[in-house]
C-alpha positions in Angstrom: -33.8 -5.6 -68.6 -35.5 -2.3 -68.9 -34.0 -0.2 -66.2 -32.2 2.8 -66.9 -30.8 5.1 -64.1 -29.4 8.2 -65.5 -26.3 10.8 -64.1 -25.3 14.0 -65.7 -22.9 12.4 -67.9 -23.7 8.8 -67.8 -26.4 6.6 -69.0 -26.6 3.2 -66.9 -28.2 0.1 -68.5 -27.8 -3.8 -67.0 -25.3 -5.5 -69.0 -26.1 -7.3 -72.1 -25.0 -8.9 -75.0 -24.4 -6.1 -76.9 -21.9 -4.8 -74.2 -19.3 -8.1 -74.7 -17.1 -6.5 -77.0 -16.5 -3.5 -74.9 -15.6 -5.5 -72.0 -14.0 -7.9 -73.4 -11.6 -4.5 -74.8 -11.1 -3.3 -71.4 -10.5 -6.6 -69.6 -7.5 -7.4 -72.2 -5.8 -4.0 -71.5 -3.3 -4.6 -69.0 -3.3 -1.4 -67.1 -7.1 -2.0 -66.7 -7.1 -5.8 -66.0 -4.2 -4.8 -63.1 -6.8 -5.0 -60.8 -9.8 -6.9 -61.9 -8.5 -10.3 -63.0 -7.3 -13.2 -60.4 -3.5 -12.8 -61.5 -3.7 -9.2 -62.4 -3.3 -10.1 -66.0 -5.1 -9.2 -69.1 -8.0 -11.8 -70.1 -8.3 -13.2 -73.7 -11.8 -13.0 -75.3 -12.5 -16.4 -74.6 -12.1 -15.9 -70.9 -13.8 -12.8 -70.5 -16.3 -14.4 -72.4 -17.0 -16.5 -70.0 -17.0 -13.9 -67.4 -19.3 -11.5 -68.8 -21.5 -14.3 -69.6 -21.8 -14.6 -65.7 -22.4 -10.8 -65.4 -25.3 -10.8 -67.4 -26.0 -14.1 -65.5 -26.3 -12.8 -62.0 -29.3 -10.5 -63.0 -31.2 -13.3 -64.0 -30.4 -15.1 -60.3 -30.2 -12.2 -57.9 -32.7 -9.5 -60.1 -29.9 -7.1 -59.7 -26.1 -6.5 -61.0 -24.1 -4.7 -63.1 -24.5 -1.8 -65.5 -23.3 -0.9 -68.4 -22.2 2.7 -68.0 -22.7 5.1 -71.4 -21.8 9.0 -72.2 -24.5 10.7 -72.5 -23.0 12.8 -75.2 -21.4 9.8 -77.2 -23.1 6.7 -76.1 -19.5 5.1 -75.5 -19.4 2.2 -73.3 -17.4 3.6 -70.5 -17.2 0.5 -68.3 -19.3 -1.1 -65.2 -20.7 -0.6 -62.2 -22.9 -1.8 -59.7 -23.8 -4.3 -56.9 -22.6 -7.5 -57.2 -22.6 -10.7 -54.9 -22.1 -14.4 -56.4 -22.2 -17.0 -54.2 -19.6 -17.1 -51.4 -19.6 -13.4 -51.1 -19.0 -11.7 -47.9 -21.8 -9.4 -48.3 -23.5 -7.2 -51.1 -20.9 -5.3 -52.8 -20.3 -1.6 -55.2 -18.0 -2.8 -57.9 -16.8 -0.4 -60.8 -14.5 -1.0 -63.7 -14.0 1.9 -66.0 -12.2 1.1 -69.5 -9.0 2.9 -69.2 -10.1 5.9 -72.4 -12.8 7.2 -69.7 -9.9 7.4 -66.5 -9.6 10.5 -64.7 -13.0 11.7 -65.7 -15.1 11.5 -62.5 -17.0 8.2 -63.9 -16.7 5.7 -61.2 -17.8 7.5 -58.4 -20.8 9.5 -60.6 -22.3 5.6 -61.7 -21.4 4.1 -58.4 -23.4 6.6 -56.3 -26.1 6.0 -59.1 -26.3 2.4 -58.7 -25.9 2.6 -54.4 -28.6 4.7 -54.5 -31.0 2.1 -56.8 -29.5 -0.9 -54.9 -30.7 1.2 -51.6 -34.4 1.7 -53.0 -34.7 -1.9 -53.8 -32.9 -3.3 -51.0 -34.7 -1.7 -48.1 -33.4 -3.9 -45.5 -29.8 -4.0 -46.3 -28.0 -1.9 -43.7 -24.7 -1.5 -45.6 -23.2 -1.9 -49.0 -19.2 -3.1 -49.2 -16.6 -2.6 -51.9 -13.6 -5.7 -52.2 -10.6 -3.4 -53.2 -6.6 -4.7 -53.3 -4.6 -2.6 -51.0 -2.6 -1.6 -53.5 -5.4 0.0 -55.9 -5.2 3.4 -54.7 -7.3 4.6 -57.7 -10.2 2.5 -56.6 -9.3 3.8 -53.1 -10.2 7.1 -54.2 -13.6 6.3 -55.4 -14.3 4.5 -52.6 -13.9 7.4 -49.9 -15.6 9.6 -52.4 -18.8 7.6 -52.6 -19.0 8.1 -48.6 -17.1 4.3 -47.9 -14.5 4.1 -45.3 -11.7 0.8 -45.4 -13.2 -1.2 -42.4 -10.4 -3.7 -40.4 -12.0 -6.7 -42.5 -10.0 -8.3 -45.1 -11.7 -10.7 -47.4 -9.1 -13.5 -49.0 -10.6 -13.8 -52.4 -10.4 -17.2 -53.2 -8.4 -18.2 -50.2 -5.1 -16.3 -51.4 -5.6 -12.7 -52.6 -6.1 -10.5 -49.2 -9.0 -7.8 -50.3 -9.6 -4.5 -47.8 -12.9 -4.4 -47.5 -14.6 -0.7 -47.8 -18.2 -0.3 -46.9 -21.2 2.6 -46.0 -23.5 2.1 -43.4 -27.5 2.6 -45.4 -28.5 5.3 -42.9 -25.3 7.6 -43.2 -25.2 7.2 -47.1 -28.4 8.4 -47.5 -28.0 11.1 -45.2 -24.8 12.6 -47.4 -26.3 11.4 -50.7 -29.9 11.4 -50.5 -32.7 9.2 -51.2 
């Protein structure tokens, strides 16, 4: 893929191959996996293999997805971020991951407005984006409000068992605050 969006500190690129190793690093830490595995658990390569494979994979059936998120300054994978809805869904959905050497510096919220924004432009008739996020992930919480979602009374049970809040921003107020 040849996009590229661009923040002050970040460079954002769909994921790719090159890209596996650095997720596959952050999806075996445990304090980063907490959150983004089924069980909470860190992944062995093999699995998040398997996964990532399905990242790059949903660009190739929905023409959008993930990025890759890179300093500026370093060119250090930093983690992902993104819209993102596989089959059985609720609705188009703002993920973020960020690899737990870039926490605390701003990242998630400075990609995800990126991507919003870009998933806004080419979506013109979506009236609102969601984010999935466990009740207890107050760090992902925090991002949320901060790129203008609010929790909504819907709960999404992820595969039947794991009860997600589900966070979302209405098109019209988004771009209002953030701008086209």
């Amino acid at each position: 893929m040849s996009i590229t969006l661009e923040t002050d500190r970040l460079i954002l690129k769909p994921v790719g191959p090159a890209d596996l190793d650095a997720h596959c690093n952050m999806m075996a830490d445990p304090a980063s996996a907490e959150f983004l595995t089924r069980d909470g658990k860190p992944q062995p390569y093999h699995a998040d293999w398997r996964s990532y494979a399905s990242l790059i994979g949903h660009w190739e059936i929905r023409g959008f997805g993930f990025f890759s998120m890179f300093e500026k300054n370093t060119g250090e994978w930093v983690g992902r971020t993104g819209p993102w809805m596989p089959a059985g869904w609720p609705e188009l959905e703002c993920g973020w991951a960020v690899a737990k050497p870039h926490w605390g510096k701003g990242y998630a919220p400075e990609a995800a407005i990126a991507t919003i924004r870009w998933t806004f432009e080419q979506q013109p008739a979506l009236p609102r984006i969601i984010s999935l996020i466990d009740p207890k992930n107050q760090n992902s919480q925090a991002v949320a409000q901060k790129i203008g979602e609010t929790r909504t009374d819907e709960i999404y049970m992820y595969e039947g068992t794991l009860p997600l809040n589900i966070w979302a921003c209405l098109r019209e107020e988004w771009l209002a605050r953030f701008g086209a």
